[in-house]
C-alpha positions in Angstrom: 0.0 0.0 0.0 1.9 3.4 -1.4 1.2 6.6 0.7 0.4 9.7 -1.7 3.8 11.1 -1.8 5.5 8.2 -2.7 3.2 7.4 -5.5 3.4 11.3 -6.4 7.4 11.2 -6.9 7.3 7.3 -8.4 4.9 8.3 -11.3 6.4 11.5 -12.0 9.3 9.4 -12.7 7.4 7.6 -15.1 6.1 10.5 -16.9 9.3 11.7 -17.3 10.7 8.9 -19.1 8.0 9.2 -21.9 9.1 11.2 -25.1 6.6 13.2 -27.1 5.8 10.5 -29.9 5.1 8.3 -26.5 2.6 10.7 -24.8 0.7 11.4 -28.1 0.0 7.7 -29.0 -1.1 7.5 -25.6 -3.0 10.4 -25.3 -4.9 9.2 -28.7 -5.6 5.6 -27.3 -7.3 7.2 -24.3 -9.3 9.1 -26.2 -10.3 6.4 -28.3 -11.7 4.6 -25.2 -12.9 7.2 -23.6 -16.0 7.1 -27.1 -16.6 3.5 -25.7 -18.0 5.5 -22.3 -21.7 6.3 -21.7 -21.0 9.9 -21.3 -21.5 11.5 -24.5 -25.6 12.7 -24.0 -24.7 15.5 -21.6 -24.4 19.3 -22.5 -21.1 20.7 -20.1 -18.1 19.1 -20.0 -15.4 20.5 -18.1 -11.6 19.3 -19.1 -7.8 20.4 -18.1 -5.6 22.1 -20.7 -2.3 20.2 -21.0 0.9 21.2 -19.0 3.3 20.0 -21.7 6.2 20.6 -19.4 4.6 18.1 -16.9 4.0 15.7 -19.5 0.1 15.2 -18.7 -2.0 13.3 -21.0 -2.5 15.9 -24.5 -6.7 16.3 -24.5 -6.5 18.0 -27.5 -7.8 14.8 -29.0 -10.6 14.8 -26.7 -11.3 18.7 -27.3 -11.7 17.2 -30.9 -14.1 15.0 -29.9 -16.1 17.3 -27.8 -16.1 20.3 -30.5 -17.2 17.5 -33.4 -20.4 16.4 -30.5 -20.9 20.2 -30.6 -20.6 20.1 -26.2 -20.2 23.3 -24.3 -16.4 23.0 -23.2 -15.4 24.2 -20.1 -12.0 25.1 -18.9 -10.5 26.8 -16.0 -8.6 29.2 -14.2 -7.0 29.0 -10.7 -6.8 31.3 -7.5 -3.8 29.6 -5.8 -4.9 31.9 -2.7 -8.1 30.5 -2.5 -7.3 27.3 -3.8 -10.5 27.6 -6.3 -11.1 26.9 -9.8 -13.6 29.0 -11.9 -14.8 27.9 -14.7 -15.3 29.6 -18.5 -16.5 28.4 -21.7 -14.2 27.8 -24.2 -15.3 29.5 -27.3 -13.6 30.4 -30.7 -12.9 34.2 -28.8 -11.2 32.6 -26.1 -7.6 33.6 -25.3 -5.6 31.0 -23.3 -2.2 32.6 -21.8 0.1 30.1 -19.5 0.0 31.4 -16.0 3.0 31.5 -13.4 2.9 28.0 -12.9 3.0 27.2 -16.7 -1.1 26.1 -16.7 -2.7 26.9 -19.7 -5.4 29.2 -18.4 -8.6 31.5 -20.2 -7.6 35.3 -19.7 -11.4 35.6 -19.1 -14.5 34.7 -20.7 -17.9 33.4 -20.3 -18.1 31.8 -16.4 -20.4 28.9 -16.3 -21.4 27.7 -12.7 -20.2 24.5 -11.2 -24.0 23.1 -10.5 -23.9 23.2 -15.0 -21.5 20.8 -15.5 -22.4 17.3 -16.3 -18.9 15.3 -17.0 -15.1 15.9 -15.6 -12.3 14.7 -16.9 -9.3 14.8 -14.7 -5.5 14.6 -15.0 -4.0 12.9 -11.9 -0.9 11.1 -11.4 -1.8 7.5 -9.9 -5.1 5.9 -9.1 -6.4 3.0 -7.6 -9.0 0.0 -7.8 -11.4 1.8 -5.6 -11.3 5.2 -7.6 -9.2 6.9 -5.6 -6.9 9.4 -7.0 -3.4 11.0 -6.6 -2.9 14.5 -7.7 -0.2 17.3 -7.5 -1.4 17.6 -4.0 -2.9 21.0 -4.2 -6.4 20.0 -3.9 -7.7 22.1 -6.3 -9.8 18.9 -8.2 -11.3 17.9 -4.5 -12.4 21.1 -3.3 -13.7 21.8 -7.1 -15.3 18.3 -7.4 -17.4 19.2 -4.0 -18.6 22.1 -5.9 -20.3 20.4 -8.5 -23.5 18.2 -8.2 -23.8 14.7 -7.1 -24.4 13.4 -10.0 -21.3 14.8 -12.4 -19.6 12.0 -14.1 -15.8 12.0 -12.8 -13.6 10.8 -15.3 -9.6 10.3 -14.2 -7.1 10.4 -17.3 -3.8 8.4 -16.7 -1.5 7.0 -19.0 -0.8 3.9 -16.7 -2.7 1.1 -15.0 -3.9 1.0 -11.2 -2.4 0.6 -8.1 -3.8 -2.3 -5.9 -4.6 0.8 -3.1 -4.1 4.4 -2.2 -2.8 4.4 1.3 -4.3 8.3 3.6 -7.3 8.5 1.7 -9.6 11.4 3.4 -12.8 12.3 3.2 -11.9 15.4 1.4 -10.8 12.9 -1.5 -13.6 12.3 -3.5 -13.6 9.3 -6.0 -13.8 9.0 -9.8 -16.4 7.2 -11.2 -14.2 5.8 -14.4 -10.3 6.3 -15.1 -9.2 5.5 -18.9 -5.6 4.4 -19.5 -5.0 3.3 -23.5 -5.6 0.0 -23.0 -8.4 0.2 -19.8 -11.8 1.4 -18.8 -12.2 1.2 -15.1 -15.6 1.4 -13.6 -16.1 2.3 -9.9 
């Protein structure tokens, strides 16, 4: 059983060994299963920009998908002093500047509530068989997550399979309800 820190440095090492060719056949498998998912009848869908320099699974492929379904997109910015995220919808005016950290970010926009939004996808680092998920440990997705309805589809991103279990899990944690590696749907 790996504690959150240890899984955080050992998959970081992971990510780092894959070159660009690497992350974008993976990136495309994952999007290709993600069209196997029972999630494509809802109206918002919110989804992370890609941090290139962190290596994160590319969702341009999945923005693809989402613009040919004609979805309202959703993409944030965040207040590292409150720890919040706030949501805009991405539209063909939007401008998307890297902030201080290097995220990919709207400048502004149209804000769309977090009660709208329908399905999440979610870039994390590990996961495990229960749904449990390990982050960059700022706990921007958990106290975002709370935000949103009961009901909103959580969908994890990761480019490799699950951990057995997720050692501290909180209550502040709260669980995705699929993660889709390229070769994997898991259902929790």
């Amino acid at each position: 059983m790996a504690t959150k820190t240890t899984l955080r440095k050992t998959y970081k090492d992971k990510r780092k060994n894959l070159d660009f060719d690497a992350i974008e056949d993976l990136s495309l498998a994952i999007s290709n299963q993600l069209l196997k998912l029972p999630v494509w009848n809802y109206g918002f869908y919110h989804i992370f920009l890609t941090i290139e320099d962190k290596k994160e699974v590319n969702t341009d492929y999945i923005l693809n998908i989402l613009s040919g379904k004609d979805k309202h997109i959703l993409i944030s910015k965040s207040d590292f002093e409150t720890g919040e995220m706030f949501n805009f919808l991405l539209t063909d005016n939007t401008v998307i500047k890297n902030n201080a950290y290097n995220i990919p970010e709207p400048v502004d926009g149209i804000p769309i509530s977090n009660d709208k939004i329908d399905v999440v996808f979610i870039p994390l680092l590990a996961f495990d068989k229960r749904g449990n998920r390990v982050g960059y440990g700022k706990g921007f997705y958990d106290k975002f997550l709370a935000q949103c309805k009961p009901e909103t589809i959580k969908i994890g991103l990761s480019f490799f399979e699950a951990e057995d279990h997720i050692a501290e899990v909180t209550s502040n944690d709260i669980p995705l309800n699929y993660c889709v590696t390229p070769n994997t749907i898991y259902q929790f």
